[in-house]
N, C-alpha and C positions, 0 to 999 in steps of 0.2 A: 694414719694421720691422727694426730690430738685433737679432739671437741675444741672445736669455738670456745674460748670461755663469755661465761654468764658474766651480761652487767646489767647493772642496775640505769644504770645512766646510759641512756640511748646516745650515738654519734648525732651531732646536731646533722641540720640540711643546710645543702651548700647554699650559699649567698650568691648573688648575680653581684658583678664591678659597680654598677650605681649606687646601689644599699650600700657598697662598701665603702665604697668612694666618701660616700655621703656621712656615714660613720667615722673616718679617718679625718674630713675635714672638723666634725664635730670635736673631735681629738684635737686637732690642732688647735682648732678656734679657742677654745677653751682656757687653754694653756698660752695664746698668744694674751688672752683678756686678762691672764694673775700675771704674765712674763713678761709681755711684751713682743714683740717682734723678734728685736736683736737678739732675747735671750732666748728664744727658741730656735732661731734659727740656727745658734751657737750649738746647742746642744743635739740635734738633728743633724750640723754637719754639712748646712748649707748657707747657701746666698739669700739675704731677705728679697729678691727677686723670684728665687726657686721655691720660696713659702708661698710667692705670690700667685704664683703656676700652677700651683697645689690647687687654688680655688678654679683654675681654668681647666683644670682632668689630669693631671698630670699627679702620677702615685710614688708616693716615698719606698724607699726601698726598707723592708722590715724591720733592719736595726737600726735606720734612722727614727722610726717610728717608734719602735721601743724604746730608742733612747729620753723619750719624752718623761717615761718613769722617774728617771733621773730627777723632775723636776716635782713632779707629784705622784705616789704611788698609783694612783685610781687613774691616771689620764687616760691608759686605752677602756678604762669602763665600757665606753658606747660600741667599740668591738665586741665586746666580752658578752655585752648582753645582744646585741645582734645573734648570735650566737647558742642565747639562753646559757649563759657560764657568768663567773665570775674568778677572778683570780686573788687567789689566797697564799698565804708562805704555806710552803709545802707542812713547814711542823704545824701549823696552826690548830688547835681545837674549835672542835664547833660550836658555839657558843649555845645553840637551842638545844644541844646535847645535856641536858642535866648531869648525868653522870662523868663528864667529861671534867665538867665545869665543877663539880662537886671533887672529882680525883684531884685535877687541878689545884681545887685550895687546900685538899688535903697533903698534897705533895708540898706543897708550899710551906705547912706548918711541917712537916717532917721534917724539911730541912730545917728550919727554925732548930727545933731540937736537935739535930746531930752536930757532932762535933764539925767547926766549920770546913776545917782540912778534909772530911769525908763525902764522899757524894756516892757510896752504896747505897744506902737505900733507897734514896731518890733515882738513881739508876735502874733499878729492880723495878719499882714499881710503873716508872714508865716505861721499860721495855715490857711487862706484866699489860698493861692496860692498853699499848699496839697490839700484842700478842694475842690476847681476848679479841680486839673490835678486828683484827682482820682475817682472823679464822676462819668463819663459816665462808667467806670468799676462795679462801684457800683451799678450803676442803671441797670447793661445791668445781675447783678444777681439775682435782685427783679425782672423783668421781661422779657418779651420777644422784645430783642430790636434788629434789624438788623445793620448789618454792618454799614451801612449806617446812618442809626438812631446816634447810636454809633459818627459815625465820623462826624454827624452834631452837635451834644452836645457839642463834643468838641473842635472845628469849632467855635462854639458862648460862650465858656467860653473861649478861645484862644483870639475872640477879645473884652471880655471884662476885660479880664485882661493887654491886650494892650493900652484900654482906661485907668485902673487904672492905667500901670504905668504912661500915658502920662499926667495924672493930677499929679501924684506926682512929675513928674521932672519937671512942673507948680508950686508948691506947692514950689520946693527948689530952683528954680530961681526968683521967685515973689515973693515967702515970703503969698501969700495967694493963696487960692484957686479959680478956675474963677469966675464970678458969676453967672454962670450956673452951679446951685446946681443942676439937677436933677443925677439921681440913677445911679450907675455907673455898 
């Protein structure tokens, strides 16, 4: 049988139906105060009646719930953080990630300069800077890797992708690269 794999992010603890409950009206409420009634009731897929139920115990069925996104992205928030989560687009970068947010703007000018029919390089480099940050995860469920281990990997993909970006932001003020080709 295959190791458990390592995470970093604990499963939350279950919730009791009150707290829940109590969060899903706060969901609703919310959204009936920017919508209205009608328009939430609309988009949930019920009777302004059955919104009304909702405050009497009575629980929506999941994708009626979800469907409240429709109206604003953040509406299930108060689940999310019940929860200790929040809900982000899958590609999203993290924004207190420095280097993320520094590839990011360096991706950005790259494309600036390529030709605009091309999108190789900005291809590469984000598959390049997935490929770095999920690594040490990767490797830590092929084998037996310590914390430590773990947080040196990523440690020296962190400062080599600090050197790539520092040759690209080279690369778009020089217009060339240094002439110190060696391996980045």
């Amino acid at each position: 049988m295959p190791p458990e794999p390592r995470t970093i992010v604990r499963n939350p603890d279950p919730v009791d139906e009150v707290r829940f409950h109590a969060a899903v009206m706060e969901c609703v409420s919310k959204q009936i105060a920017q919508h209205g009634v009608g328009k939430v009731a609309q988009v949930m897929g019920l009777s302004v009646r059955q919104i009304a139920n909702l405050g009497a115990g009575s629980m929506p069925r999941a994708d009626r719930l979800a469907n409240l996104r429709s109206l604003d992205r953040d509406a299930l928030d108060p689940v999310h953080r019940l929860y200790g989560e929040r809900a982000v687009p899958r590609d999203a970068l993290c924004t207190s990630d420095p280097i993320s947010a520094r590839m990011a703007a360096l991706l950005s000018q790259t494309i600036e300069m390529e030709c605009p029919d091309s999108d190789g390089i900005a291809s590469i480099l984000t598959q390049l800077n997935g490929t770095f940050r999920g690594l040490s995860a990767r490797l830590s469920k092929r084998t037996d890797l310590t914390r430590r281990q773990t947080a040196l990997i990523d440690e020296m993909l962190d400062h080599e992708l600090h050197k790539l970006a520092d040759r690209l932001e080279k690369l778009g003020r020089d217009g060339a690269l240094p002439d110190d080709h060696s391996a980045v």
